[in-house]
N, C-alpha and C positions, 0 to 999 in steps of 0.2 A: 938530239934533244938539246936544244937553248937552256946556256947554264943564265938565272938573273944577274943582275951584274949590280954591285954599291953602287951608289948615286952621294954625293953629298948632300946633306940637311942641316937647317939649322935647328940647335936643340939648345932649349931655355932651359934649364936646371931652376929648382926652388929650395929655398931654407927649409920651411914647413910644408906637411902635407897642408894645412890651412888655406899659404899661400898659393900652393898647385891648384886649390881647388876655384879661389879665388880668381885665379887664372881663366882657368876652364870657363867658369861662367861666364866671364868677360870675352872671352871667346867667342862665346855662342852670341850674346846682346849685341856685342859688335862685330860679329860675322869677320873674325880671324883667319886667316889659313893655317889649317895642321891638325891634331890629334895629341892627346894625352895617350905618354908610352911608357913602361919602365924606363929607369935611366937604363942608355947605353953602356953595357961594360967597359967602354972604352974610356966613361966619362967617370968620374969617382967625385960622388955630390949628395946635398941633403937626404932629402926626405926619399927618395927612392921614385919619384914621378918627372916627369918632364915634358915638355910641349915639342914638337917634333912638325916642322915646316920646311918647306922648298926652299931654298938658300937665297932665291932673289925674294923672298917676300922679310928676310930679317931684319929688313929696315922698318914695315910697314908692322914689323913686332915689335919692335925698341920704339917705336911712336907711339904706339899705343901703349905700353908698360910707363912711359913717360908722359903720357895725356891723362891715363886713369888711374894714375900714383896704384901700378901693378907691382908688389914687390916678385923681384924674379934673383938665383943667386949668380949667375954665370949666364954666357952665353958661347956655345961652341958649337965648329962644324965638325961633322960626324960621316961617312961615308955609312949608309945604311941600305938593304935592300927596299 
C-alpha cells in the first residue's frame, strides 16, 4: 500500500475572516489556483482560514493580492498532503 507523501504549498493566511472571504471571491472572478483550508497547524495566524496553492503559482497569487488591493496576513510554504 502507497503511503501519500507532503508536497509543498503555498499558503496565504488572512487578518479577518472578512478578508479570507474577500479572497475567495476574487479567486473565483479571476480564476486563481487553490482552495480555502483551515490554517495549517504548522502555521499560527489570524482568522483561522487560508488559501492553499501549488508553490509555483505564488507568484501569480502576490500579483493578484497586489492588482486587486487583496488584503492577505502572511505568506508561507507548508509541506501538505
Amino acid at each position: 500500500m502507497a503511503l501519500r507523501k507532503k508536497t509543498p504549498h503555498t499558503v496565504l493566511t488572512f487578518p479577518t475572516t472578512q478578508a479570507a472571504m474577500a479572497f475567495e471571491e476574487a479567486a473565483r472572478s479571476y480564476n486563481l489556483p487553490g482552495r480555502m483550508i483551515p490554517v495549517p497547524s504548522a502555521i499560527s495566524a489570524g482568522c483561522g482560514l487560508s488559501w492553499c496553492a501549488p508553490t509555483d503559482k505564488r507568484d501569480e497569487l502576490l500579483r493578484a493580492c497586489t492588482t486587486h488591493q487583496l488584503d492577505y496576513e502572511g505568506v508561507h510554504t507548508v509541506d501538505l498532503y
